[in-house]
C-alpha positions as CSV (number, residue, x, y, z in Angstrom):
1,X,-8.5,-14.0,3.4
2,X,-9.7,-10.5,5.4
3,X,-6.5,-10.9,7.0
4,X,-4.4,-11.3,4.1
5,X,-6.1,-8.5,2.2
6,X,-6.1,-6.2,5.3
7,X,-3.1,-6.8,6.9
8,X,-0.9,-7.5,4.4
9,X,-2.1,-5.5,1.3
10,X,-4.0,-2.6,2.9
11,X,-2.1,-1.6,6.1
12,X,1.0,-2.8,4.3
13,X,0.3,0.4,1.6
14,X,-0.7,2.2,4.3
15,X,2.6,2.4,6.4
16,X,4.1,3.6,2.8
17,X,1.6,6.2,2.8
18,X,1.8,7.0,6.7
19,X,6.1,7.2,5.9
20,X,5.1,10.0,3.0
21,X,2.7,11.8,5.2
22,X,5.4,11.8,8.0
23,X,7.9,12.9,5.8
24,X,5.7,15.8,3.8
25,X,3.5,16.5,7.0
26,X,2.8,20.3,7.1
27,X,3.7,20.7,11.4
28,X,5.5,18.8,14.0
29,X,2.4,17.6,15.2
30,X,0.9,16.1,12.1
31,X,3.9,14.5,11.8
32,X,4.4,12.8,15.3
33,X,1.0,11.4,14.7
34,X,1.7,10.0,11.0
35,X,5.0,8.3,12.6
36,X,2.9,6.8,15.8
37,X,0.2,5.5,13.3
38,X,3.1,4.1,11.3
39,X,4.4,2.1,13.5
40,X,0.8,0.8,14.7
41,X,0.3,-0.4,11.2
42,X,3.8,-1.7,10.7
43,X,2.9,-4.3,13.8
44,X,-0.3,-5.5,12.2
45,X,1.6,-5.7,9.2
46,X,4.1,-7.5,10.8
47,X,1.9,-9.8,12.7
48,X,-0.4,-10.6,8.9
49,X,2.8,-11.9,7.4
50,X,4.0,-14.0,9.8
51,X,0.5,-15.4,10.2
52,X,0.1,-16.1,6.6
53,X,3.5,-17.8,6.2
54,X,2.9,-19.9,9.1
55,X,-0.4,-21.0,7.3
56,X,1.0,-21.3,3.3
57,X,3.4,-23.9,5.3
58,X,0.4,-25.9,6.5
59,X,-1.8,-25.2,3.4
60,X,-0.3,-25.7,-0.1
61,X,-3.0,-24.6,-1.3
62,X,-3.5,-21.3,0.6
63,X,-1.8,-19.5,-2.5
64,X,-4.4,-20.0,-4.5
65,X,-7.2,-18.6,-2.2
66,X,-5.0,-15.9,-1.4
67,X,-4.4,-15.4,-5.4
68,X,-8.4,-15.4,-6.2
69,X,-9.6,-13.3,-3.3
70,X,-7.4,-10.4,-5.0
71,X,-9.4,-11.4,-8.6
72,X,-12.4,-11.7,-6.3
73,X,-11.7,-7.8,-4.6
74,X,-10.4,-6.5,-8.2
75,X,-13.6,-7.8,-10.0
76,X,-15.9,-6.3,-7.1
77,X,-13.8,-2.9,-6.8
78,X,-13.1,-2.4,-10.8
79,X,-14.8,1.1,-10.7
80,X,-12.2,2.3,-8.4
81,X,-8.7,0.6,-9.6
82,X,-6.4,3.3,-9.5
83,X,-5.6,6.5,-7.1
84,X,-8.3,8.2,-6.4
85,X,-7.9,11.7,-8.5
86,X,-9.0,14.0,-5.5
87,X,-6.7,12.1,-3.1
88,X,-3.7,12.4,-5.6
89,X,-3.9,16.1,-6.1
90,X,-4.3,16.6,-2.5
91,X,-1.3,14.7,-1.7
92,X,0.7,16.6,-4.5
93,X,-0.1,19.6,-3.0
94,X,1.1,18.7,0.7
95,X,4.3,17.2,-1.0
96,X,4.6,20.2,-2.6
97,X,5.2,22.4,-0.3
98,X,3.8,25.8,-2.1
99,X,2.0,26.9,-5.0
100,X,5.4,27.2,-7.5
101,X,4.8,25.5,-10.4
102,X,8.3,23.6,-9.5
103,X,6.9,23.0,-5.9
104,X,4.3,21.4,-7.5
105,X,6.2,19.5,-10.4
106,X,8.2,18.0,-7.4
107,X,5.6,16.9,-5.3
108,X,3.7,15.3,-8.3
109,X,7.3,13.6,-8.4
110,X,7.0,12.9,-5.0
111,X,3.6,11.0,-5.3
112,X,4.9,9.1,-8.3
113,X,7.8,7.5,-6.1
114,X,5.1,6.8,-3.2
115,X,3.1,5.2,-5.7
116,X,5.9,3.2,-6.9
117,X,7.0,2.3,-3.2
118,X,3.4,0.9,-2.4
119,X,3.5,-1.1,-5.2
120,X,7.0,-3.1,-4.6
121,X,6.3,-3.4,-0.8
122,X,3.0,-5.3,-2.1
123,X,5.5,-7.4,-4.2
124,X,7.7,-7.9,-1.8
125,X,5.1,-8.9,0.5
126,X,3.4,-11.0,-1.9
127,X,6.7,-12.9,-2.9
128,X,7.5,-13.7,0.3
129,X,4.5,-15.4,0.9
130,X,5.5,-17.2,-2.0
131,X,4.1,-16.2,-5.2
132,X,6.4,-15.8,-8.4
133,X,7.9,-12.2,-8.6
134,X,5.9,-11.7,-12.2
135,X,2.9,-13.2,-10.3
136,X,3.3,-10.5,-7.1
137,X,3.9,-8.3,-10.0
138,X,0.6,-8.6,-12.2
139,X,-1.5,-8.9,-8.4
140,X,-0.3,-5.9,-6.9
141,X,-1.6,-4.2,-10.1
142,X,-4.9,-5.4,-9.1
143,X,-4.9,-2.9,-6.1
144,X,-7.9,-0.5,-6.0
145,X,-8.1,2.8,-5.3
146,X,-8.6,3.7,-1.9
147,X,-5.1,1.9,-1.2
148,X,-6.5,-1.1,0.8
């Protein structure tokens, strides 16, 4: 379960978040780093999914221990569903760019489509490991807000 929530929900946002840092980083530095973390998390992502398939074909029931321990994290985490507010301003203003009120229109745009690209990798990931696509659909909902 700690892998499936880790690797494949967590570090699986994460190299969505790591892509939007690399793209929006503020130096050439910053932005080498965000790309070398990326593909760091990719592999454990990588590596979780292949794991889990290999076990949902032993165990037909692994689904449904997969499907409560997200209930089980939601229920636990309920205080914090959602994107952090501090953490979503902050990243609006490094997609931004500057202080414009446009700049800062398009990076909230910006933040949006990462948002939106966290949450269908999660589906993705979740239907391959088998579930329904409304099923991945309504679980990746259940993400909390610290995007692991």
């Amino acid at each position: 379960m700690a892998s499936f929530l880790l690797s494949v929900l967590g570090e699986g946002s994460f190299v969505d978040l790591l892509s939007f840092l690399h793209e929006n980083a503020p130096d050439p530095v910053t932005r080498r780093i965000c790309w070398l973390a990326m593909q760091d998390e990719r592999r454990h992502v990588v590596f979780g999914m292949a794991h889990l398939e290999h076990q949902a074909q032993l165990d037909p029931l692994l689904r449904d221990r997969l499907r409560a321990a997200i209930h089980r994290r939601h229920d636990a985490l309920a205080d914090t569903a959602g994107l952090n507010a501090d953490v979503f301003d902050a990243l609006v203003v490094l997609a931004a760019g500057g202080w414009h009120p446009d700049d800062v229109s398009a990076g909230f745009g910006r933040v949006q489509a990462l948002q939106h690209a966290m949450d269908q990798g999660r589906q993705r990931r979740l239907v391959r490991l088998g579930f329904r696509a409304d099923e991945a659909a309504a679980l990746s909902a259940l993400h909390t807000r610290n995007f692991m």
